[in-house]
N, C-alpha and C positions, 0 to 999 in steps of 0.2 A: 802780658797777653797781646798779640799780634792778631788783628783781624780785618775782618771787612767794616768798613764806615757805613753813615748814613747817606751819603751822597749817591752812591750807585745802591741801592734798598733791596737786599735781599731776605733769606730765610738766616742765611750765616753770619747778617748785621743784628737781627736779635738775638740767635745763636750767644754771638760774642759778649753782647751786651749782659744778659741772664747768668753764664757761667762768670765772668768776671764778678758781679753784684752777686753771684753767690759764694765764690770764692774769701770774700772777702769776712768772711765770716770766722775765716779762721788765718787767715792772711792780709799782707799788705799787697795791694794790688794797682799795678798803672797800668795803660793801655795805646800802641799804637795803631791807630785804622789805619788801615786801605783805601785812602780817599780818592784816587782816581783811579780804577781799574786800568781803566785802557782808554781810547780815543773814544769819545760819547759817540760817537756816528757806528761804531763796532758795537753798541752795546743793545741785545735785545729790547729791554727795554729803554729805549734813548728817548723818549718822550718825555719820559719823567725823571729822567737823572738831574738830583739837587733840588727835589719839590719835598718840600717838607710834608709826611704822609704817616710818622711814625713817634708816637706817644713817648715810648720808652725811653728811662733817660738813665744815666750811669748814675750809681752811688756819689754822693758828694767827698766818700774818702776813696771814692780811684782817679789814680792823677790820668787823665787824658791827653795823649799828642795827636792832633787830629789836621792834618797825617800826612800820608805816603802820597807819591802820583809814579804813574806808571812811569814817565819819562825822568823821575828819579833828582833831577837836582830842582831846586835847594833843598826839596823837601825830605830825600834818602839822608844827606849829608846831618840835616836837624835829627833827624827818627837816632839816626847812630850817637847826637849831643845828647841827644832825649837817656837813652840808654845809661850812657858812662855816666851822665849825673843820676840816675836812678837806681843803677848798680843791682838789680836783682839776682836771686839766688837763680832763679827760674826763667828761662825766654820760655814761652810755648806761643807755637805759631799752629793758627788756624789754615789746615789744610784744605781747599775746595776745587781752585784753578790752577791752570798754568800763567795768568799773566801776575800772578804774584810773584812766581820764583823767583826773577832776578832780583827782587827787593829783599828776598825771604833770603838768598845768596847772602846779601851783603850783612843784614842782621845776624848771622849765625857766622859771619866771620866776627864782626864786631864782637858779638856775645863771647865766641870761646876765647878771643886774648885777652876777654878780661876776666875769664873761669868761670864762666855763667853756663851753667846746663842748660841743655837745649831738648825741648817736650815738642812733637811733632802730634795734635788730634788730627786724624783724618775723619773729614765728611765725605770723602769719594776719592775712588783710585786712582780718575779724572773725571772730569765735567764732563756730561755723555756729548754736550754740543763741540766740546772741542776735539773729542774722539773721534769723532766722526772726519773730523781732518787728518790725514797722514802726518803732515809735517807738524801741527801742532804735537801729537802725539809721539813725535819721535823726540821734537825739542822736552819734551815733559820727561818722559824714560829717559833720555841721556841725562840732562842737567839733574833729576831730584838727587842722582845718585851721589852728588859732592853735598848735598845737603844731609841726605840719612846718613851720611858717612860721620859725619860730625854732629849726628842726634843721641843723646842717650837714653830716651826712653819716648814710647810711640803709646798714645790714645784712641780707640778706637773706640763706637758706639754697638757692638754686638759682635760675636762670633762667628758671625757668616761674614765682618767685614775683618776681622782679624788675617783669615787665611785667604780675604781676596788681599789684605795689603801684602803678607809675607810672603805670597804667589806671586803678584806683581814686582815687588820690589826688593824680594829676597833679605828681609829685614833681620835675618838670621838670629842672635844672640840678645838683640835688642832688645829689652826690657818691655812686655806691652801689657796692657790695663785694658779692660772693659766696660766703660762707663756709659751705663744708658744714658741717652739722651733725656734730659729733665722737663718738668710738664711747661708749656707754654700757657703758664694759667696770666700772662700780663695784659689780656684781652676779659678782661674783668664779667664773669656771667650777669647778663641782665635775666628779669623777668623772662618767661617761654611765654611766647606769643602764639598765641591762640589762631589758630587755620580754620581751613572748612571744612566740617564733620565731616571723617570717612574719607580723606585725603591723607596719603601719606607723603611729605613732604623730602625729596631729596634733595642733599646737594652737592654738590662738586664744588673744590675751593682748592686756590692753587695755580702757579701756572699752567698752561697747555705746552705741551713739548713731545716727541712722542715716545717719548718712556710711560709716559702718564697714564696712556693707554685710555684718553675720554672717549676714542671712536667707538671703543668697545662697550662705554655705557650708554652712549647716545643707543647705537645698535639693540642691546639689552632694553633700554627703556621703553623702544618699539610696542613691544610683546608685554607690558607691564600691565596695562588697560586703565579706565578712567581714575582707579583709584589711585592714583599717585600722579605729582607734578615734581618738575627738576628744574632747581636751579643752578646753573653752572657761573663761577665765577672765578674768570682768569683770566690772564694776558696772555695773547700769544708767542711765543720765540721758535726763533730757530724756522719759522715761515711755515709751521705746523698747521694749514690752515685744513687742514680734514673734516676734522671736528667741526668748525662753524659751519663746513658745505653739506654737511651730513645732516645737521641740526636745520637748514632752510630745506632741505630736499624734504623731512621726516615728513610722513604721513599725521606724527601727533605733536607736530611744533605749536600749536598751540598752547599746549601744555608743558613746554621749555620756556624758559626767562633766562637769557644767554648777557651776562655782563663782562663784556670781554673787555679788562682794563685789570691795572692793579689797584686794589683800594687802599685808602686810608685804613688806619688805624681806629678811627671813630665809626667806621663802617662793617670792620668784623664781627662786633657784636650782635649788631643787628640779623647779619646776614646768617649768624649762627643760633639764635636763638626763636628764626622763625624755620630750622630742618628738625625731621625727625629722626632723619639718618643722614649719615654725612659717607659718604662714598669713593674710595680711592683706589681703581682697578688698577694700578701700574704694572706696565710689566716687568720693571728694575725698578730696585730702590733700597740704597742703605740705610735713611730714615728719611723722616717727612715730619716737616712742621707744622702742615695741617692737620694731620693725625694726633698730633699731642695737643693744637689747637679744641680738635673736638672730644679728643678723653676729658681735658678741662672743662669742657663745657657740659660733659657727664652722656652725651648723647650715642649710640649705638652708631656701629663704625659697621660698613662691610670693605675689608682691604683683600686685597690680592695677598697669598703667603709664598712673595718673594722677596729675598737679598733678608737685611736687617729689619723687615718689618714685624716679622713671625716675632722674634722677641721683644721688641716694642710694645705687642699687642695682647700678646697671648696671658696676662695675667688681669686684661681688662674685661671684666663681666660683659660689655657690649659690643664686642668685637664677633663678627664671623667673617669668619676665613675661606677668600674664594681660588680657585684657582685664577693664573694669569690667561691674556689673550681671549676666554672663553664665555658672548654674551653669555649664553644660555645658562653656565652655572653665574654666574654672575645675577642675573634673575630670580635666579631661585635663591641665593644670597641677599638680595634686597628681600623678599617675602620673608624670609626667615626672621630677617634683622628688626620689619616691620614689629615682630611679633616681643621685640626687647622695649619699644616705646611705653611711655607712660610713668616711667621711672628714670631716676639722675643714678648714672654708675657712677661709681667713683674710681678717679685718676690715680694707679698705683705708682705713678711713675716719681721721683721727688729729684731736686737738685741737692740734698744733702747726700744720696748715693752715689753721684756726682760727684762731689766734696770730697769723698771717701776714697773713691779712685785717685782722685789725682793724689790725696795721701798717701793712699798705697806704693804710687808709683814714685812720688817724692823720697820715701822712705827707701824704694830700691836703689835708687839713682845716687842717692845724696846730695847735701850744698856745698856750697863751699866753704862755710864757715865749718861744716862737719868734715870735709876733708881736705882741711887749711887750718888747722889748729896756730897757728902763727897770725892767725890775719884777725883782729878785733876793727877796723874800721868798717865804719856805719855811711851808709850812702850818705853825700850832703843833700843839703834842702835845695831842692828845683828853684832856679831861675824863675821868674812870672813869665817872661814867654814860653816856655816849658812846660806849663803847667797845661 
C-alpha cells in the first residue's frame, strides 16, 4: 500500500491507515507513506505539518516504510529497497494529488520489473486546489498517463466516480471495482452530551475550501431562528476566507462557535458528540471523511446529493438529501434532519465490503505466483532498517 503519511495530516492519512489494518485480515500487508508532500511553505496547512494530532496507529503485522519526500533522494532510492525485499503480489497506490506522481512514476517502474501488479484507488480525478492551476493540471493529464498505462486494475469509491475516472483518463479495458468507502468508526463514540433544551445543535467539520460550500450554510443558518446553534470546525485552505467574513458580518453570529484550525484527534469526539446534526452542503465531492465520521457517531447527516456522496449515504437512515449551492433548501434540510434526532442510526457502511472489492479485483487481475507457475520464491525477511 502506497500512501499519504502522518507528517503532512490528512483525511487520505487515515484513509490509508484503516484500509491497510483492514486489509490485513485476509492479507499480508506493508506500507509506503508519503512523508513529505511537497515544500511545507506550499502546503495549506503549513502550521502544523509534523505535530502530532492523530491517534491511529497501523497493525503491528504491517511492515511500515515511512517514507517518501517529494524531492525524492535518498528516500525514493530506500522506498524502491523497501519494495524488492518485500516483494508483493500487489503495489496499490493511493490516488489524491499530483505532487505524488513522480514518486508514484518511479514505484510502478520498480514494481512491473519485478511482475508486481499495480492497483491504482482513486480519491479524486485531481485535487480541486490544484485544478484550479493550468499548469498543475496539464502536468497531471499528461504524466498519469505512463502510470495507468502500466496499471492493471483501478479502485474506485462509487459509480459517479467510476465514469468521472474513465472520462478523465480514458481508463478503457482496465479492470475497475467499486468499493465504498469504510466507516471511520477510529474516533471511538463518547457519551451525547446534553445541550439546552429546545436547541438544535449543528455542526460543520472539515476543512473550509470552496467545494465545501460553508458560505451556503452560514447563509442558510441566517433564517434558521433561535432554535438552533452552529458549530463550524475547520481550517482554512486555498485562502477561502468567505466563510469566516460571512460568519463576523451574520446578524446571528452569536449563535456560531467558529474554530478555525485542525484538530486533534482527542478533540473529535468531543466536538461530535455535543451536534445533533452534522451538516455538509458541498457542492463537489467524491466522498468525505467527515460524513462517515458522523454515520459512526449514528447522528443525522443533511449532505448535498452531489458527485459520490448519494451513495455513501443514501442507505443511512439519517441522512437527507439537499440540493447543492441552494441556502433555502438547505434550511429546510436542517428542519427536516432536526426532526431524525433523539435516536443513534446505524453505520451501514463496513471495511469488510472493502475487503471484498479489492478481492474481487485481485482475482481479476491476478498474482504472480498465479501467473508465474515457475516462480515458488517467498520474499526475504526485511532488513531492521526497512522495517
Amino acid at each position: 500500500m502506497v500512501g499519504s503519511g502522518w507528517r503532512f495530516l490528512s483525511g487520505i492519512s487515515y484513509y490509508t491507515c484503516r484500509l491497510s489494518n483492514a486489509l490485513t485480515s485476509r492479507h499480508d500487508v506493508g506500507v509506503i507513506l508519503m512523508r513529505r508532500l511537497l515544500p511545507a511553505r506550499l502546503y495549506p496547512g503549513r502550521e502544523r505539518v509534523g505535530h502530532s494530532l492523530a491517534d491511529l496507529r497501523y497493525e503491528p503485522s504491517v511492515r511500515v516504510f515511512d517514507g517518501v519526500d517529494w524531492f525524492a533522494v535518498p528516500s525514493l532510492f530506500r522506498a524502491v529497497r523497501f519494495l524488492r525485499s518485500y516483494r508483493p503480489d500487489v503495489l496499490v497506490l493511493q490516488w489524491w494529488t499530483g505532487a505524488v506522481l513522480h514518486s508514484y512514476l518511479a514505484l510502478v517502474a520498480a514494481a512491473r520489473s519485478l511482475g508486481i501488479r499495480v492497483v491504482v484507488e482513486f480519491h479524486e480525478v485531481q485535487d480541486t486546489g490544484e485544478a484550479r492551476h493550468a499548469w498543475a493540471a496539464r502536468y497531471v493529464r499528461r504524466c498519469i498517463q505512463p502510470l495507468l498505462r502500466r496499471t492493471d486494475g483501478v479502485i474506485v469509491h462509487s459509480a459517479f466516480d467510476r465514469r468521472a475516472v474513465t472520462e478523465s483518463f480514458g481508463i478503457g479495458a482496465t479492470p475497475v471495482e467499486v468499493a465504498l468507502h469504510g466507516p471511520f468508526d477510529h474516533h471511538e463514540p463518547v457519551a451525547r452530551r446534553a445541550g439546552t433544551p429546545g436547541v438544535c445543535r449543528l455542526l460543520f467539520f472539515g476543512t473550509i475550501r470552496p467545494y465545501k460550500g460553508l458560505e451556503d450554510l452560514v447563509e442558510a443558518f441566517t433564517g434558521l431562528g433561535p432554535g438552533y446553534h452552529l458549530t463550524i470546525v475547520g481550517e482554512t485552505w486555498e485562502g477561502w476566507t468567505l466563510p469566516g467574513e460571512m460568519i463576523l458580518d451574520s446578524p446571528v453570529r452569536d449563535r456560531i462557535t467558529f474554530v478555525n484550525r485542525y484538530v486533534a484527534d482527542a478533540e473529535v469526539n468531543d466536538f461530535f458528540a455535543g451536534a445533533d446534526v452534522v451538516v455538509l452542503p458541498y457542492r463537489r465531492s467524491s466522498a468525505s471523511g467527515p460524513l462517515h465520521i458522523a454515520m459512526s457517531h449514528g447522528v443525522p447527516v443533511v449532505v448535498t446529493a452531489v458527485g459520490g456522496l448519494v451513495e455513501a449515504a443514501d442507505r443511512y437512515s439519517g441522512t437527507v438529501f439537499v440540493p447543492p449551492a441552494s441556502p433555502a433548501e438547505l434550511a429546510l434540510g436542517i428542519t427536516r434532519a432536526a426532526g431524525l434526532t433523539g435516536r443513534r442510526h446505524a453505520d451501514p457502511s463496513s471495511w469488510q465490503s472493502t475487503v471484498d472489492a479489492y478481492d474481487r479485483l485481485i482475482a481479476r487481475i491476478g498474482t504472480v505466483q498465479e501467473n508465474d507457475t515457475s516462480s515458488n520464491q517467498t520474499a526475504p525477511e526485511l532488513s531492521p532498517d526497512l522495517r
